[in-house]
Backbone as a printed PyTorch tensor [residue, N CA C, xyz], in Angstrom:
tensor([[[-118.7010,  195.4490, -125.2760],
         [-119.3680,  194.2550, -124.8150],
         [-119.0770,  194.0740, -123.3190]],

        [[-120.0500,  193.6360, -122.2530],
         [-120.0170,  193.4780, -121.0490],
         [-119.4810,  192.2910, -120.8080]],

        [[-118.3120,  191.8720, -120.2040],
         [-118.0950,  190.5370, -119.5620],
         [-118.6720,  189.9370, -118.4400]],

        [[-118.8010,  188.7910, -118.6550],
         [-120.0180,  188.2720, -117.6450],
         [-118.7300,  187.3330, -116.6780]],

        [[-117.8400,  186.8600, -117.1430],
         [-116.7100,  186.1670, -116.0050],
         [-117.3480,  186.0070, -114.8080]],

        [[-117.2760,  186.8760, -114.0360],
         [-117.8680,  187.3860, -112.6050],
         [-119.2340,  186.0620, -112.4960]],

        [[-120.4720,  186.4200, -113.1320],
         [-121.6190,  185.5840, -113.0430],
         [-121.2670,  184.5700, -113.6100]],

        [[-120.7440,  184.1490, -114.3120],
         [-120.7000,  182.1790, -114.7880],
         [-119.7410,  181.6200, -113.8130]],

        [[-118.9250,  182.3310, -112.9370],
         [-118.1230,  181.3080, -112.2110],
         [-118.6510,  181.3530, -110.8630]],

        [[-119.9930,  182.3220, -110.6310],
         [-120.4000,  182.4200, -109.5800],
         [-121.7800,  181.1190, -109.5930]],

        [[-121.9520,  180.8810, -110.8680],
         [-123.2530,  180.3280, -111.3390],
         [-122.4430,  178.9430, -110.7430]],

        [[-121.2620,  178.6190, -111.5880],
         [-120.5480,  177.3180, -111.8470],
         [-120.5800,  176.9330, -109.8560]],

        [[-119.8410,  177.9650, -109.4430],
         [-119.8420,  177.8270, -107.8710],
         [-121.1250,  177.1250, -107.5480]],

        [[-122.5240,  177.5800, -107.7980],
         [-123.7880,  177.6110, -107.2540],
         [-124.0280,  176.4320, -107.1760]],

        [[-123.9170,  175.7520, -108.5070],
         [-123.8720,  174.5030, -109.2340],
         [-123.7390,  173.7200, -108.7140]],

        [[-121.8990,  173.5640, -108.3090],
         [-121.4340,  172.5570, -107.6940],
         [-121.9680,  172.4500, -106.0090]],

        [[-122.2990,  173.7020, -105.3430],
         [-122.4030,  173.7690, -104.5280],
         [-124.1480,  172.9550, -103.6910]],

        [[-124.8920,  173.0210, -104.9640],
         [-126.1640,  172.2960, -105.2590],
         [-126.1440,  170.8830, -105.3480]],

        [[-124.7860,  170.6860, -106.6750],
         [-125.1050,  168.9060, -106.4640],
         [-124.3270,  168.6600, -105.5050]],

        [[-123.4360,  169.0500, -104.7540],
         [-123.2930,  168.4780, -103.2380],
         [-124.0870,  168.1820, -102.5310]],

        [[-124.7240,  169.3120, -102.0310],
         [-125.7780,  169.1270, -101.2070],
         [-127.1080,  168.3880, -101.6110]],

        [[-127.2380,  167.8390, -102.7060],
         [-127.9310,  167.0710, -103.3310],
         [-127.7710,  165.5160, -102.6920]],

        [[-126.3150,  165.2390, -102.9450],
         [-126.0270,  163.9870, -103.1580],
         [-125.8050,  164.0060, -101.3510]],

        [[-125.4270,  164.9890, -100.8200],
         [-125.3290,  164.6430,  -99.2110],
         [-126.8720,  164.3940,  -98.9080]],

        [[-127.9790,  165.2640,  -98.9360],
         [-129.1790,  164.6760,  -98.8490],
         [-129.7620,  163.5530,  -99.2480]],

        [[-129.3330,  163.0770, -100.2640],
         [-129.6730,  161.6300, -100.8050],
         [-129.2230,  160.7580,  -99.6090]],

        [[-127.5810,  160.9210,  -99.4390],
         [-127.3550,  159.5640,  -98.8780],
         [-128.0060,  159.4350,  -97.1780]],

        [[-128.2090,  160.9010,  -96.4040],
         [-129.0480,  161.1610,  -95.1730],
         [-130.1880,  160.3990,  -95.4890]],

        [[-130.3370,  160.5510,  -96.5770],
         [-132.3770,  160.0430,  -96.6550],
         [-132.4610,  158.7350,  -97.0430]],

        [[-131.3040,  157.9010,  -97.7370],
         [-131.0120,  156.4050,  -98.1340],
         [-130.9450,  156.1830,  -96.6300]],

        [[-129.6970,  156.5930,  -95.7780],
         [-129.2840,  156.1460,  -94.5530],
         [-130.7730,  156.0040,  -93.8350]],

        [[-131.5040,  157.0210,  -93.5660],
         [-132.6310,  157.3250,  -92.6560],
         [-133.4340,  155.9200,  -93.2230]],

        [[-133.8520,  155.6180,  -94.7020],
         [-134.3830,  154.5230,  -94.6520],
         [-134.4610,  153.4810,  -94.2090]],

        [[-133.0080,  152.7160,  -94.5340],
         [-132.9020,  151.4330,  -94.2600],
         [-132.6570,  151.4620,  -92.8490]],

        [[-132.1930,  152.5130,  -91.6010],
         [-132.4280,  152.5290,  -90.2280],
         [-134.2010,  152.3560,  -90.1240]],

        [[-134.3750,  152.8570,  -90.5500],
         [-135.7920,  152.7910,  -89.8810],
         [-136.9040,  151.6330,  -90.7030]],

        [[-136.3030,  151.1980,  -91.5510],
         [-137.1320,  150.4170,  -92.7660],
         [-137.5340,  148.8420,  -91.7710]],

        [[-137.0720,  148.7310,  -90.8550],
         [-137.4950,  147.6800,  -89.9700],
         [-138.4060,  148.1470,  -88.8530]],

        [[-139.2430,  147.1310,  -88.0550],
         [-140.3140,  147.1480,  -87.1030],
         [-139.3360,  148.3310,  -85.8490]],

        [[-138.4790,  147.5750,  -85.2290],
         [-137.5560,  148.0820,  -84.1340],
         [-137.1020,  149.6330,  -84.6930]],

        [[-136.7670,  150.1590,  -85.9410],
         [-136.0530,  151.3580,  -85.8950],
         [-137.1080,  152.4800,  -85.9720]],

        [[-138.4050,  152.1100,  -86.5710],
         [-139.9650,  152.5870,  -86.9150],
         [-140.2700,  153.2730,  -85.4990]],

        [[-139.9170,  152.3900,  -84.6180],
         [-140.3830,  152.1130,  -83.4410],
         [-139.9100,  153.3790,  -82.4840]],

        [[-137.9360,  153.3830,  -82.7500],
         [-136.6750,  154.0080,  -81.6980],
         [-138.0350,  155.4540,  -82.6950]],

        [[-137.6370,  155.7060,  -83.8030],
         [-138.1290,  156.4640,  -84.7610],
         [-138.6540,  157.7220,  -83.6010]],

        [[-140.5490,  156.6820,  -83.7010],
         [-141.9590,  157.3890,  -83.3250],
         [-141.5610,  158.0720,  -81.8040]],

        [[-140.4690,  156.7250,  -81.0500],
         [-140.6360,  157.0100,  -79.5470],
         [-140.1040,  158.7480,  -79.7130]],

        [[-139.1130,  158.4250,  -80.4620],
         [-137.7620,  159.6810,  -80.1870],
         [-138.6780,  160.9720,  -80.4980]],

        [[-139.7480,  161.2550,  -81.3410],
         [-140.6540,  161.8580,  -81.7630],
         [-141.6540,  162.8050,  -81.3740]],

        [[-142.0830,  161.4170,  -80.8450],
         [-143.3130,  161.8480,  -79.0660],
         [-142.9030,  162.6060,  -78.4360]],

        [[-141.2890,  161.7990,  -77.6680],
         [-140.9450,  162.9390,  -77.2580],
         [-140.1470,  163.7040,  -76.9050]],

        [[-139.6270,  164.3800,  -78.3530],
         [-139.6590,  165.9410,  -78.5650],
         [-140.7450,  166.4910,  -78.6760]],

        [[-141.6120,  166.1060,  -79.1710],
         [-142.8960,  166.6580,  -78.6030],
         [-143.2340,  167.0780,  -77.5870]],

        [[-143.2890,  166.1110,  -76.5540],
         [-143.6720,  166.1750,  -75.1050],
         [-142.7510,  167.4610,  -74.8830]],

        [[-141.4260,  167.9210,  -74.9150],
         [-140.4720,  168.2370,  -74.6880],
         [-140.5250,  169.6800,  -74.8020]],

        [[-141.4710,  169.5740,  -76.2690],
         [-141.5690,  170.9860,  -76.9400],
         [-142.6870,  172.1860,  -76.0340]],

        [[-143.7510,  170.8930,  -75.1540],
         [-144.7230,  171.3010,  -74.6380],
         [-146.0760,  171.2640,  -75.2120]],

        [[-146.0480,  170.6550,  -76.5890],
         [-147.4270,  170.5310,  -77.2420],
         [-147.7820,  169.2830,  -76.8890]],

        [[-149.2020,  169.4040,  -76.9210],
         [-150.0210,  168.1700,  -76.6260],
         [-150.0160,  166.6960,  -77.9510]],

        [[-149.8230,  165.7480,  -77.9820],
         [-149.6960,  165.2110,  -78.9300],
         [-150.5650,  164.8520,  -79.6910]],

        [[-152.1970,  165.1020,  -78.9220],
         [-153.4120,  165.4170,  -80.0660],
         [-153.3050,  166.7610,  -81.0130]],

        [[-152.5730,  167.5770,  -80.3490],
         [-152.9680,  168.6180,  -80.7070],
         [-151.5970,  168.5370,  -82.8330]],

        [[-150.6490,  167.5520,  -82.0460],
         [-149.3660,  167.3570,  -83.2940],
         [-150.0980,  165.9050,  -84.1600]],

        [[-151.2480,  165.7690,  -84.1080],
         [-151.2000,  164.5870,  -84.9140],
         [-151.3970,  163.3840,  -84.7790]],

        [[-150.5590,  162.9080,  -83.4020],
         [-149.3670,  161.8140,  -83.3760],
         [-151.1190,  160.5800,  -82.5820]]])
């Protein structure tokens, strides 16, 4: 019989290593909300946006904006 040891603790690793980065993305994307969930942070938001845009060298018709 082949022992698998090796792959389930590499799996278990994967795992944990997933809902970390799960729950760190959650709280980035909770945080990002309620900063920006008002008129003023919407605002810092779009400016900061533009421009990197501008920054990047694309035209901002050409991004959407």
């Amino acid at each position: 019989m082949i022992k698998r040891t090796g792959e389930v603790v590499l799996s278990v690793i994967g795992l944990v290593l997933a809902l970390i980065l799960q729950g760190a993305m959650t709280v980035v994307s909770f945080n990002f909300m309620t900063k920006t969930n008002t008129e003023s942070g919407y605002q810092v938001f779009a400016d900061n946006y533009e421009q990197a845009i501008r920054d990047a060298g694309v035209n901002l018709n050409d991004a959407g904006c």
